[in-house]
C-alpha positions in Angstrom: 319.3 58.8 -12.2 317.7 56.8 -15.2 316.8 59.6 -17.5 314.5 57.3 -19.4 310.6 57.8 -20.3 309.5 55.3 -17.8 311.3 57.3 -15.0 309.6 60.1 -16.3 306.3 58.6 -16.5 306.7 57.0 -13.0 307.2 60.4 -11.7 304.8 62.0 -13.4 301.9 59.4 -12.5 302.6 59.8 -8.2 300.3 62.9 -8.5 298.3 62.1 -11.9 296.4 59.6 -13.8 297.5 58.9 -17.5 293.7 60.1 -18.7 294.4 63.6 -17.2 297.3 64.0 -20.3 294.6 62.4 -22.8 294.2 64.3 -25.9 291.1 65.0 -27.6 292.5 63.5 -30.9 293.3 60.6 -28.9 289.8 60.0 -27.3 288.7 60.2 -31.0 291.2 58.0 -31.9 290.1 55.7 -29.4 286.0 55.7 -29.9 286.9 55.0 -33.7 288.6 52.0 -33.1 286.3 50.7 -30.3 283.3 51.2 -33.1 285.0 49.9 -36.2 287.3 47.5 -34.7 290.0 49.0 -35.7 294.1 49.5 -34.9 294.6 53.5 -35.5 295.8 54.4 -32.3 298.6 51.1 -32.6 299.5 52.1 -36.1 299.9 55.7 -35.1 302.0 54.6 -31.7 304.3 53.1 -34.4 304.4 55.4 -36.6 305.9 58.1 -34.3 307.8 55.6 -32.8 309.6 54.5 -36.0 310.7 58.5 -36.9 310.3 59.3 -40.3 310.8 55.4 -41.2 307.0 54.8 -42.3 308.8 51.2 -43.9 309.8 50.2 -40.4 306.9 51.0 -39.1 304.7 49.2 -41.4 306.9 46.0 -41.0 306.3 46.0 -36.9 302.6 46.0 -37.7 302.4 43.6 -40.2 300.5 46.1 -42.7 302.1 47.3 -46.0 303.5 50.6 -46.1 300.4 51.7 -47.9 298.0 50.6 -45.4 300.1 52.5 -42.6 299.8 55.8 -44.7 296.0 55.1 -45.4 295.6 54.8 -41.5 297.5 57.5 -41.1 295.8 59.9 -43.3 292.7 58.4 -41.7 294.0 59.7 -38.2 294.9 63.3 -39.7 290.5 63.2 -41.2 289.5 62.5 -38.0 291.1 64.4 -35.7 292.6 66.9 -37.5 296.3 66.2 -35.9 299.3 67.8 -37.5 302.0 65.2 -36.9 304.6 67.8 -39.0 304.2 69.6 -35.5 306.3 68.8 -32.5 304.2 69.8 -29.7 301.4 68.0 -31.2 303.6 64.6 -31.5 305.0 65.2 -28.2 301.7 65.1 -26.3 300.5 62.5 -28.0 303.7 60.8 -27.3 303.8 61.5 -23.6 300.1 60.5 -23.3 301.0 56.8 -24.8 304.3 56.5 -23.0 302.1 57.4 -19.8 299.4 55.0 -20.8 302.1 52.3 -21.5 303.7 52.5 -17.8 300.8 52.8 -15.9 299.8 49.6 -18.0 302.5 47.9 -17.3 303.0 49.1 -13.7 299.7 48.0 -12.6 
């Protein structure tokens, strides 16, 4: 069987709804963008997405590396996130991979 993250998700989501995996940081995340028009939760999507390549990440957002670690230290003031953690990446993770397919699915 495809062992990817959209099987996962797709298996997941038969008995859930992406919002029931929401994380508080991520609802913050969320109402600060919505009321400063902002793109935290994208730059932080990339930013565990491009693994300890904060370069990389920048480039796919079109923002200078220094304006990805500003947001990102923005993130880690608001919601108090520890992204040195694992189990805090992974939720977040599995929340936005779940958010993705559903998005795309629907």
């Amino acid at each position: 069987p495809d062992v990817s993250p959209y099987y996962a998700a797709s298996l997941i989501l038969k008995r859930s709804e992406p919002r029931d995996f929401c994380p508080d940081e991520i609802e913050a995340i969320q109402q600060y963008d919505a009321d400063n028009n902002s793109e935290l939760l994208l730059t932080l999507e990339k930013y565990l997405y491009y693994v300890d390549d904060p370069v990389s990440a920048a480039k796919s957002l079109n923002i200078h590396r220094n304006t990805l670690l500003y947001r990102i230290n923005k993130i880690k003031e608001l919601t108090g996130l520890d992204l040195s953690n694992g189990d805090e990446r992974f939720k977040v993770q599995l929340y936005l991979k779940l958010a993705q397919y559903h998005k795309n699915t629907n």
